[in-house]
C-alpha positions as a Markdown table, in Angstrom:
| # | Residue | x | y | z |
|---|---|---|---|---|
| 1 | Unk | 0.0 | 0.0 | 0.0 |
| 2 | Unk | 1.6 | 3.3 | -1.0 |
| 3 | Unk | 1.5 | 5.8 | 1.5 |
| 4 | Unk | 1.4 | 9.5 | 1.1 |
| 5 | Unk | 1.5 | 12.1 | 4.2 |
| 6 | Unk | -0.2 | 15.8 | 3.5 |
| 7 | Unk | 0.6 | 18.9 | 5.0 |
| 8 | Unk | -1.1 | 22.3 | 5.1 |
| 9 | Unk | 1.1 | 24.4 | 2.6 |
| 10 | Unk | 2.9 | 27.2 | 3.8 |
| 11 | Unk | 1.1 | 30.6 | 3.1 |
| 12 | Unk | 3.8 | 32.2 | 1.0 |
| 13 | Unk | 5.4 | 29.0 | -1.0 |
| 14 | Unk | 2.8 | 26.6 | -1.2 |
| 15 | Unk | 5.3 | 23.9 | -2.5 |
| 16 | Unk | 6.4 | 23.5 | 1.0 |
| 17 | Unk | 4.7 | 22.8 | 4.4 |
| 18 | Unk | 3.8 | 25.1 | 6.9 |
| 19 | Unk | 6.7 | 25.7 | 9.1 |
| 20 | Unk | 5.7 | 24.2 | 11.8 |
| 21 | Unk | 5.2 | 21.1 | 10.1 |
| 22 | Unk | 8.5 | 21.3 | 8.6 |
| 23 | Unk | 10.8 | 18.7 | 10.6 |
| 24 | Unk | 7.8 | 16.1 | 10.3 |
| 25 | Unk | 7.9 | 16.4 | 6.5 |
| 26 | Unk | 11.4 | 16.0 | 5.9 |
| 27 | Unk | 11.2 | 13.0 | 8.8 |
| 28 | Unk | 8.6 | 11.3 | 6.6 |
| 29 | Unk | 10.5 | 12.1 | 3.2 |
| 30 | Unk | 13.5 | 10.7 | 4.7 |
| 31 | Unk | 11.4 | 7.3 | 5.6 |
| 32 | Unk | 10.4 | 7.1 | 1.2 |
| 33 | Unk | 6.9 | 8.7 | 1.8 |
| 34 | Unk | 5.2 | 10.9 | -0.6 |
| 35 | Unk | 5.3 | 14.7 | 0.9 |
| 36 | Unk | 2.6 | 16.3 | -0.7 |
| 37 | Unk | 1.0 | 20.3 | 0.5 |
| 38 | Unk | -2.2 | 21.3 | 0.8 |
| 39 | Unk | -3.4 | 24.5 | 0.4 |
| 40 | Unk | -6.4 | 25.6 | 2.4 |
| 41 | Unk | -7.0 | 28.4 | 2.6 |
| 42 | Unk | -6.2 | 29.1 | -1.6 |
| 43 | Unk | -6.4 | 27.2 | -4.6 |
| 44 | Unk | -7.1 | 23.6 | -2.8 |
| 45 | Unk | -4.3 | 22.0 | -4.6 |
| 46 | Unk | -2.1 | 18.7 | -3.8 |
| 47 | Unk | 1.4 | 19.8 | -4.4 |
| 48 | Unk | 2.5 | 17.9 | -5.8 |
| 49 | Unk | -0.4 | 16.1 | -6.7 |
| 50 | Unk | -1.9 | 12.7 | -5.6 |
| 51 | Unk | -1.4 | 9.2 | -7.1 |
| 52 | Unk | -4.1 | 7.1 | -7.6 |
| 53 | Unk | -4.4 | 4.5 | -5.4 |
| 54 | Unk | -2.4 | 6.1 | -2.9 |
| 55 | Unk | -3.4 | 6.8 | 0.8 |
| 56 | Unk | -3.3 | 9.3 | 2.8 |
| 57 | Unk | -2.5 | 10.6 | 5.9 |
| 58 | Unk | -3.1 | 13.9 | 6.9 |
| 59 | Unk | -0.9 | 16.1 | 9.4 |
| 60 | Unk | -1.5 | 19.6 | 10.1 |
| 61 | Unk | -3.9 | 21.9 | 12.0 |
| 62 | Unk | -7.4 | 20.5 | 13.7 |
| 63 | Unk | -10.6 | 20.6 | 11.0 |
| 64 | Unk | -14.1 | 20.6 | 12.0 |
| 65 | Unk | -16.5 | 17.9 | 11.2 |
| 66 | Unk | -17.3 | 19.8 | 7.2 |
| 67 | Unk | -13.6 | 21.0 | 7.2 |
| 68 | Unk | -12.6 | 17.4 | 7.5 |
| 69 | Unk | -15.1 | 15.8 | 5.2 |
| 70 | Unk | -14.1 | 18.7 | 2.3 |
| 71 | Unk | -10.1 | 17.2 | 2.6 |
| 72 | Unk | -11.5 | 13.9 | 2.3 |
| 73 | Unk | -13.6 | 14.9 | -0.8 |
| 74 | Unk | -10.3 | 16.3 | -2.3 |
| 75 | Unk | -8.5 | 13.4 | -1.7 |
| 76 | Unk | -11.3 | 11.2 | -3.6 |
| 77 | Unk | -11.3 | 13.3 | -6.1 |
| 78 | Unk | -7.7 | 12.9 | -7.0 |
| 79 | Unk | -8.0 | 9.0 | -6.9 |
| 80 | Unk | -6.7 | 8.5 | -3.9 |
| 81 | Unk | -8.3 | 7.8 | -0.1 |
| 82 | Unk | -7.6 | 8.7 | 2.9 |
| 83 | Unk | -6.4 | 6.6 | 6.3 |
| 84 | Unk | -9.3 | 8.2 | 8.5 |
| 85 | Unk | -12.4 | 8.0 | 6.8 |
| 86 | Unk | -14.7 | 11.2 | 8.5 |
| 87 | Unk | -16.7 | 8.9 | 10.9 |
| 88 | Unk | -13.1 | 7.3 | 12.3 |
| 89 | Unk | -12.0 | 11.0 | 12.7 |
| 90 | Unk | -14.7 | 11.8 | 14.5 |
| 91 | Unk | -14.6 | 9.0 | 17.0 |
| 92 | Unk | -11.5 | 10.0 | 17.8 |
| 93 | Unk | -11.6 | 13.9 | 17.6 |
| 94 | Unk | -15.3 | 14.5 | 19.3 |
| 95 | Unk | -15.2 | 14.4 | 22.8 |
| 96 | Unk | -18.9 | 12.6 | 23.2 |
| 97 | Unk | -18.0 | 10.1 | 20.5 |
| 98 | Unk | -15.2 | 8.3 | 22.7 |
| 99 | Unk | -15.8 | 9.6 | 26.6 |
| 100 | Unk | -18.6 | 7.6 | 26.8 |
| 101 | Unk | -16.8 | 4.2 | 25.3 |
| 102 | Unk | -13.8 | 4.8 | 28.2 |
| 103 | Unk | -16.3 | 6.0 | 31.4 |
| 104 | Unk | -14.5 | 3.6 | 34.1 |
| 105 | Unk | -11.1 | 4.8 | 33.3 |
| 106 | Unk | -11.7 | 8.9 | 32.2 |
| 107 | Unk | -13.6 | 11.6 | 34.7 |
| 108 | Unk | -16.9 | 12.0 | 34.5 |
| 109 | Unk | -18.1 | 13.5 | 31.3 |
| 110 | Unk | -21.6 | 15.2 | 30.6 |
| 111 | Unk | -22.2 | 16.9 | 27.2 |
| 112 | Unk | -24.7 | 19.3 | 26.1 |
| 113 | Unk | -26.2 | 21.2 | 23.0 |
| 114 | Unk | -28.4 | 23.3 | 24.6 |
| 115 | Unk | -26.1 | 26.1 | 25.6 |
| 116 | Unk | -29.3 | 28.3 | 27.1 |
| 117 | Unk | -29.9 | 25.7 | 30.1 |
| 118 | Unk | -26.1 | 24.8 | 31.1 |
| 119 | Unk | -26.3 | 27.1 | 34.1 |
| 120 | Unk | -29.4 | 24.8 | 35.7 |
| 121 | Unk | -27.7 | 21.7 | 34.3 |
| 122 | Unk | -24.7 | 22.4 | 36.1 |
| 123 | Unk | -26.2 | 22.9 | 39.3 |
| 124 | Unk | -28.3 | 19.7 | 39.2 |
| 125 | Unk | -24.7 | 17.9 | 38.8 |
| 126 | Unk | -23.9 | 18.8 | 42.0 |
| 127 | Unk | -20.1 | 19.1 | 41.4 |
| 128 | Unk | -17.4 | 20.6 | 43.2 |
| 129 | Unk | -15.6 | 21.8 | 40.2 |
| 130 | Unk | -16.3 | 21.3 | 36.0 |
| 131 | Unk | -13.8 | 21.5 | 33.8 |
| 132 | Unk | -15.4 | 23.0 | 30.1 |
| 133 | Unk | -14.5 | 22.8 | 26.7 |
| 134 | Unk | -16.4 | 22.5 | 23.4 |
| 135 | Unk | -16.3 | 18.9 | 21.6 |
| 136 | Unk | -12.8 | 19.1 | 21.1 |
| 137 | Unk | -11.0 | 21.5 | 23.1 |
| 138 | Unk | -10.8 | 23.5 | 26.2 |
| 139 | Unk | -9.7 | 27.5 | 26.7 |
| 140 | Unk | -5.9 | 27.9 | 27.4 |
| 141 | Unk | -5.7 | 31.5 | 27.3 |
| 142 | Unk | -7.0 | 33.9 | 30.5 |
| 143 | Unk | -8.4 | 31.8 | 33.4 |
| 144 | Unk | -8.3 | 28.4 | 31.5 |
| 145 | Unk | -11.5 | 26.5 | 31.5 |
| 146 | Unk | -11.9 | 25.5 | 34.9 |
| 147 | Unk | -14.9 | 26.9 | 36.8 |
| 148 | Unk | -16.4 | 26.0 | 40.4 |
| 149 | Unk | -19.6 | 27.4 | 40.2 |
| 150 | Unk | -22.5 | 27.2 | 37.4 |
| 151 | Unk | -23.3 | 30.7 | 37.1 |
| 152 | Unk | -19.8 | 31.4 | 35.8 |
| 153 | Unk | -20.4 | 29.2 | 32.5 |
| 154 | Unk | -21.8 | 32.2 | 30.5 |
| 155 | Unk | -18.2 | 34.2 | 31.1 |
| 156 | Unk | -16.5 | 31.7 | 30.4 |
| 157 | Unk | -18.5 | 30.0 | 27.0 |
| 158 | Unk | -17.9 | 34.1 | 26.0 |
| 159 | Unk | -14.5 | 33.9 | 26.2 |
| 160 | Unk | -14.0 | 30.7 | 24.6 |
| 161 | Unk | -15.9 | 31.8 | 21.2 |
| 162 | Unk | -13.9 | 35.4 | 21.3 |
| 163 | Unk | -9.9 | 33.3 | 21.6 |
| 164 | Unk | -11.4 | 29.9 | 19.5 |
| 165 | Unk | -13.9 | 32.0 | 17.1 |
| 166 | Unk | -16.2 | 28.7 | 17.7 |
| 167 | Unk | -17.8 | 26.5 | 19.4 |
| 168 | Unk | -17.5 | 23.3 | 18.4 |
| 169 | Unk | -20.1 | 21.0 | 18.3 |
| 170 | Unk | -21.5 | 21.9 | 21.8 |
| 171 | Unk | -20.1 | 21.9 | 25.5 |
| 172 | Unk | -18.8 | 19.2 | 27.5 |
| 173 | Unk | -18.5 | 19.0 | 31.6 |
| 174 | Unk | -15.8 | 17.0 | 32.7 |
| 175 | Unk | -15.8 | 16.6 | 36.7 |
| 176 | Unk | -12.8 | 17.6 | 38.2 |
| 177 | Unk | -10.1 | 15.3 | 39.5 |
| 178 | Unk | -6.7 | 15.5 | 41.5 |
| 179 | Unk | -4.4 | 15.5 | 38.7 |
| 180 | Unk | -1.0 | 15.4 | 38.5 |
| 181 | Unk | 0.0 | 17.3 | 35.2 |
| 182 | Unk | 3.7 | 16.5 | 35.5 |
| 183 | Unk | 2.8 | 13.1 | 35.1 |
| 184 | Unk | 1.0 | 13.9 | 31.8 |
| 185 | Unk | 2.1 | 11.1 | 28.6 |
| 186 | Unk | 1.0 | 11.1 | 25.6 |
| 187 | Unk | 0.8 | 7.8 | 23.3 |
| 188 | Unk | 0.0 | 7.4 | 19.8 |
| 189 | Unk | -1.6 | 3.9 | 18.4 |
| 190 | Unk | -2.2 | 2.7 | 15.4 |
| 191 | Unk | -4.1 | -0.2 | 14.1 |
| 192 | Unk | -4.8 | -1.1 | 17.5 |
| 193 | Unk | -1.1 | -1.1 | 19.1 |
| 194 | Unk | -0.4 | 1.6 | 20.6 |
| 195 | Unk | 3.2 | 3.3 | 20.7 |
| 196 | Unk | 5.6 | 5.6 | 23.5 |
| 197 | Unk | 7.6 | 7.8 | 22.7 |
| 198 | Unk | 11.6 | 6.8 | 22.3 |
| 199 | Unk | 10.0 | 3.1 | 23.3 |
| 200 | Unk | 8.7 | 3.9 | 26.5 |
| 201 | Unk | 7.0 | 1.5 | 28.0 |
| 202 | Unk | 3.0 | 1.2 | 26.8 |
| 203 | Unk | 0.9 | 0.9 | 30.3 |
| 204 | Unk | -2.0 | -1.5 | 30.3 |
| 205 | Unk | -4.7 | 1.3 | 30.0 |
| 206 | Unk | -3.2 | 2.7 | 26.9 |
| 207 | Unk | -3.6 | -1.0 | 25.7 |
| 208 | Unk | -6.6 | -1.4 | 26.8 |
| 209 | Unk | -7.6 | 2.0 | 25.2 |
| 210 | Unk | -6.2 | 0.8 | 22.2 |
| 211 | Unk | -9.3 | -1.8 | 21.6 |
| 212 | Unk | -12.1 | 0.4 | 22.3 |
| 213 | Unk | -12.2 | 3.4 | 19.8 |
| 214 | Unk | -12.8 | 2.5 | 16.2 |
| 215 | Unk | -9.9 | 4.9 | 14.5 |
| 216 | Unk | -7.0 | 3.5 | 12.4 |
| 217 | Unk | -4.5 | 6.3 | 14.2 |
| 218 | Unk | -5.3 | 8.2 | 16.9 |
| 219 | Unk | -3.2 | 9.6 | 20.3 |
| 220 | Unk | -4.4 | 9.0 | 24.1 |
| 221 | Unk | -3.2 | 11.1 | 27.2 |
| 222 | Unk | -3.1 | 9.4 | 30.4 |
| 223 | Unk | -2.0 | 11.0 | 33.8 |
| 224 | Unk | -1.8 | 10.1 | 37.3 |
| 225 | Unk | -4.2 | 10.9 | 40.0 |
| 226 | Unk | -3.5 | 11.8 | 43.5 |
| 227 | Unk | -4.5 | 8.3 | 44.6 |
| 228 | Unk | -1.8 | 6.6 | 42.4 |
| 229 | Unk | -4.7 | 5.5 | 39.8 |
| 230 | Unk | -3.7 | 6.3 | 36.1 |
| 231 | Unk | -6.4 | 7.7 | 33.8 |
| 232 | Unk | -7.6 | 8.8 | 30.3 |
| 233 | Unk | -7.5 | 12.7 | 30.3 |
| 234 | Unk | -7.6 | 12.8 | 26.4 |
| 235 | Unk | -8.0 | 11.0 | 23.4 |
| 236 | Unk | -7.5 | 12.9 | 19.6 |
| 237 | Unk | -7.8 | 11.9 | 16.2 |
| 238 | Unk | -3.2 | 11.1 | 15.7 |
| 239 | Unk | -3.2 | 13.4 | 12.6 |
| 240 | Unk | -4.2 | 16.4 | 14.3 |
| 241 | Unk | -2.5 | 15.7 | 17.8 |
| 242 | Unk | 0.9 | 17.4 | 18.8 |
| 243 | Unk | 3.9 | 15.6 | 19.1 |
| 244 | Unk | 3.5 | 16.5 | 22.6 |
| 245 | Unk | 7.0 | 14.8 | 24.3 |
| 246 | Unk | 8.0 | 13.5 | 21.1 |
| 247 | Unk | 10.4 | 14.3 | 18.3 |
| 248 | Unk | 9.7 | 14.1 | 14.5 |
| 249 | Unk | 11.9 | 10.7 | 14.4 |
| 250 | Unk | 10.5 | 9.1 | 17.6 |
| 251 | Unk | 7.3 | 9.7 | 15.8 |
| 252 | Unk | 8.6 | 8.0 | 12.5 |
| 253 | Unk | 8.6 | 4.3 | 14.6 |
| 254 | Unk | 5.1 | 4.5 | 14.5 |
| 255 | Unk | 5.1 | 3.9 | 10.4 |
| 256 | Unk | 7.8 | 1.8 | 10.8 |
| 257 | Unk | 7.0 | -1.6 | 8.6 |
């Protein structure tokens, strides 16, 4: 199966990927893939263009659900198809899609659509803390995302559609749990095995993980609470994750055979 990895193109010489998607393209080149750009934002060209037969893989910047499914179109309509069909993206990329298939090992996730009654629905939770972000991705920027009480879900659903432009999807609750960031590890898996970075060690939840969500590539974060108990903190479609903790040629042993 011939393989082909897309990037978005960069803005001023669309021949060659964005910059920050540079090292990852020559890594890939350097491995016999096809390199091709993408551009966007302009003409919508494959540069240079797709073979039939090919697949694809994309890496780049996150697309929404119709973002997505357009780059798929394109692909099709060169003769070629892509790795992550939309639905597989989805499961992946959509926080309702895999929360509910990993409940006994992620915190407790409640998602909602109608943005007018989240204040009410908050407060029937009953939680200590909520932790907010849209189908895919929380608020960074200012406070962050966390909140402790309901009525401060309007500021902050404001905020996150003046820094993200959107929201995607809807709004998800997750409840608050004693953390440890530090001990934050990303994984990518593919085809159901699931990788570490440099060879780490894959824990058993990352395995299991690796069974339950129906995506040919995706990543899974896992940290430790206070009680010593590993869990799920994130999952992501892999061609739209960060090489969070990884380099461009750890990432390579992923595609390796």
């Amino acid at each position: 199966m011939a393989m082909r990895v897309v990037f978005p193109a960069d803005y001023f010489q669309v021949r060659q990927p964005d910059e920050a998607f540079s090292d990852q393209a020559a890594a890939f080149a350097a491995h016999g893939w096809g390199v091709s750009t993408f551009t966007f934002d302009g003409d919508r060209v494959f540069r240079p263009a797709l073979v039939p037969g090919e697949t694809v893989l994309y890496r780049g910047w996150m697309l929404d659900e119709a973002g997505y499914r357009a780059f798929v179109d394109a692909v099709g309509g060169s003769g070629a198809q892509v790795l992550t069909p939309p639905e597989a993206y989805l499961a992946a990329h959509h926080l309702p899609r895999w929360a509910p298939l990993l409940a006994d090992v992620t915190p407790e996730t409640v998602c909602f659509t109608d943005l007018d009654a989240l204040p009410g629905a908050l407060a029937a939770l009953g939680w200590d803390g909520f932790f907010v972000k849209d189908f895919v991705k929380s608020l960074k920027t200012g406070a962050g995302s966390r909140i402790t009480r309901p009525d401060q879900i309007g500021e902050l659903l404001a905020r996150m559609a003046h820094f993200r432009g959107q929201i995607e999807g809807g709004v998800c609750v997750r409840r608050v749990e004693a953390l440890d960031p530090a001990s934050e590890v990303r994984f990518f898996v593919r085809a159901g095995r699931a990788f570490g970075a440099e060879g780490a060690a894959v824990p058993d939840l990352v395995r299991d993980v690796a069974g339950r969500i129906a995506s040919p590539f995706f990543s899974v974060d896992i940290a430790r609470r206070a009680d010593g108990v590993q869990r799920v903190v994130e999952v992501g479609d892999g061609q739209v994750s960060d090489l969070v903790g990884w380099t461009p040629a750890q990432f390579m042993a992923v595609w390796a055979g």
